[in-house]
NUBAMAR-508433 format. One line per field, with one value per residue (C-alpha): residue in one letter; x, y, z; residue number from 1. Coordinates in Angstrom, 1 decimal. Example, Ala and Ser with C-alpha at 12.3 -4.5 7.8 and 13.67 -1.06 7.14 Angstrom:
REM residues 2
code <- c(a; s)
X <- c(12.3; 13.7)
Y <- c(-4.5; -1.1)
Z <- c(7.8; 7.1)
pos <- c(1; 2)
This chain:
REM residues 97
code <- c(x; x; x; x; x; x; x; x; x; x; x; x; x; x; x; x; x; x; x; x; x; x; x; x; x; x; x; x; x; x; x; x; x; x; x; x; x; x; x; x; x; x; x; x; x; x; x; x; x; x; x; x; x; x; x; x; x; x; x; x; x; x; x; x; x; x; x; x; x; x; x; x; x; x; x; x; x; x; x; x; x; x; x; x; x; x; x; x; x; x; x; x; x; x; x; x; x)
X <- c(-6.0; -3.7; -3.5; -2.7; -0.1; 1.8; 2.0; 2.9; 6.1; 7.0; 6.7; 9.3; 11.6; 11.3; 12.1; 15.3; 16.5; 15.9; 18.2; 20.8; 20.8; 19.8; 17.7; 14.6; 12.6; 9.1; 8.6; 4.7; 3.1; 0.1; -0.5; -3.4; -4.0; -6.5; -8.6; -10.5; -11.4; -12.2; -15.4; -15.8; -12.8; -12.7; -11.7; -12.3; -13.5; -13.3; -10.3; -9.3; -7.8; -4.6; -4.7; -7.4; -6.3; -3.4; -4.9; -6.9; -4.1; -2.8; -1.3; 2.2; 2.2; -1.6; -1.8; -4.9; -6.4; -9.2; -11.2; -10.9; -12.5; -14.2; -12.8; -12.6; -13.6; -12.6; -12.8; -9.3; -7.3; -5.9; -3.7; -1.7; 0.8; 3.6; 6.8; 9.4; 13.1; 16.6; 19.8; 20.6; 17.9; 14.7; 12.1; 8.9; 5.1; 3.8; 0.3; -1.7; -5.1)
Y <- c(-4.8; -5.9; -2.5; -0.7; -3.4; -3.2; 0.8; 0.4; -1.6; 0.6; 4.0; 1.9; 1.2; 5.1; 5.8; 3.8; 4.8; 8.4; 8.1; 6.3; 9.1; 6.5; 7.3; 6.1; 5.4; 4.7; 2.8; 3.6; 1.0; 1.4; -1.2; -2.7; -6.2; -7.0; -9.9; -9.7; -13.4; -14.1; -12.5; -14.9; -14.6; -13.2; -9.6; -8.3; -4.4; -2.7; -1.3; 1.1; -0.9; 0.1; -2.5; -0.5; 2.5; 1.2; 0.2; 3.2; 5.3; 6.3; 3.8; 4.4; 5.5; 7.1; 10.5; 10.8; 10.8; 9.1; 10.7; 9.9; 6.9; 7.0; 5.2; 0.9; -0.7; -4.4; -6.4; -6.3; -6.2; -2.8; -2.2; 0.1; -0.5; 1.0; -0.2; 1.6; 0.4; 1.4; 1.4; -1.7; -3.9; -5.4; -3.9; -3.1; -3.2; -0.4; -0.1; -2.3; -2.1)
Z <- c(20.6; 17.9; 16.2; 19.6; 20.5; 17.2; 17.9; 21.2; 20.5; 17.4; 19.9; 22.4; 18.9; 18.2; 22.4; 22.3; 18.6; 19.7; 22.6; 20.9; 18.3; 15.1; 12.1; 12.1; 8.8; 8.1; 5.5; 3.9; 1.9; 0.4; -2.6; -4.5; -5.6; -8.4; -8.4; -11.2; -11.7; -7.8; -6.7; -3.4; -2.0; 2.1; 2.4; -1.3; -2.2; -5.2; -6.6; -9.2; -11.8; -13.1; -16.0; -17.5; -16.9; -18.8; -21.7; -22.1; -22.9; -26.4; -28.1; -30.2; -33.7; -33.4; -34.1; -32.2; -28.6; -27.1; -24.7; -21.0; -19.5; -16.6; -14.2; -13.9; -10.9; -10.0; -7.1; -5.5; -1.4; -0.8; 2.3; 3.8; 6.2; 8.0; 9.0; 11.4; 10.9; 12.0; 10.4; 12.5; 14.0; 13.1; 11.6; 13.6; 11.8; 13.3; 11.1; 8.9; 7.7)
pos <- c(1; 2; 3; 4; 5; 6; 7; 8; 9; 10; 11; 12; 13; 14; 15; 16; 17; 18; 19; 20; 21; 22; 23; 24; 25; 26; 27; 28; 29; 30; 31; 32; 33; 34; 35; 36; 37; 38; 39; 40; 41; 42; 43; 44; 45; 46; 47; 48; 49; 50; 51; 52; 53; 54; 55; 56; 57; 58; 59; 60; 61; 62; 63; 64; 65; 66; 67; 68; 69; 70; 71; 72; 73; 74; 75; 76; 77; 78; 79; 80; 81; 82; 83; 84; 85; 86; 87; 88; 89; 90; 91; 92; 93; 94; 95; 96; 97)
C-alpha cells in the first residue's frame, strides 16, 4: 500500500510539471552499506564488499599483479530508491526498496 501510494503522488508531481512545461529529474539511488561487525541487526543481506575489493588491487610501486579474487561477501543494507524532483518544489520519493 505504501509502495503504490508513494508512486501515485510522484505520477500526479510528473502530471502537473508536464503541463507546466518543467523538467523533471529522477534522481536513482542505489547504495550499499557494510556491516561487517553487526551480524544481528534487522534487515541485513549480504553485500559485495567494496573494501576488499579495494584492497585486493595492486598496490603502488609493485611491478607485479596478483591474480583476481573472487568475490567478498559481507553482511550489509542495500537499497534503491528513487526520487522525482522539479526545478522548483519539493521533492517526491517515488521508490524505495
Amino acid at each position: 500500500m505504501i509502495d503504490r501510494y508513494l508512486l501515485e503522488k510522484a505520477d500526479e508531481e510528473v502530471q502537473k510539471l508536464k503541463e507546466q512545461g518543467k523538467r523533471i529529474l529522477c534522481i536513482w539511488d542505489g547504495s550499499v552499506l557494510e556491516k561487517a561487525e553487526s551480524e544481528k541487526l534487522e534487515g541485513l543481506c549480504p553485500v559485495l564488499s567494496s573494501k576488499a575489493v579495494r584492497r585486493g588491487r595492486t598496490k603502488r610501486g609493485f611491478v607485479f599483479h596478483w591474480p583476481a579474487l573472487r568475490p567478498v561477501w559481507v553482511m550489509g543494507m542495500q537499497w534503491t530508491a528513487s526520487v522525482l524532483v522539479g526545478m522548483q518544489g519539493l521533492p517526491h520519493l517515488a521508490l524505495s526498496r
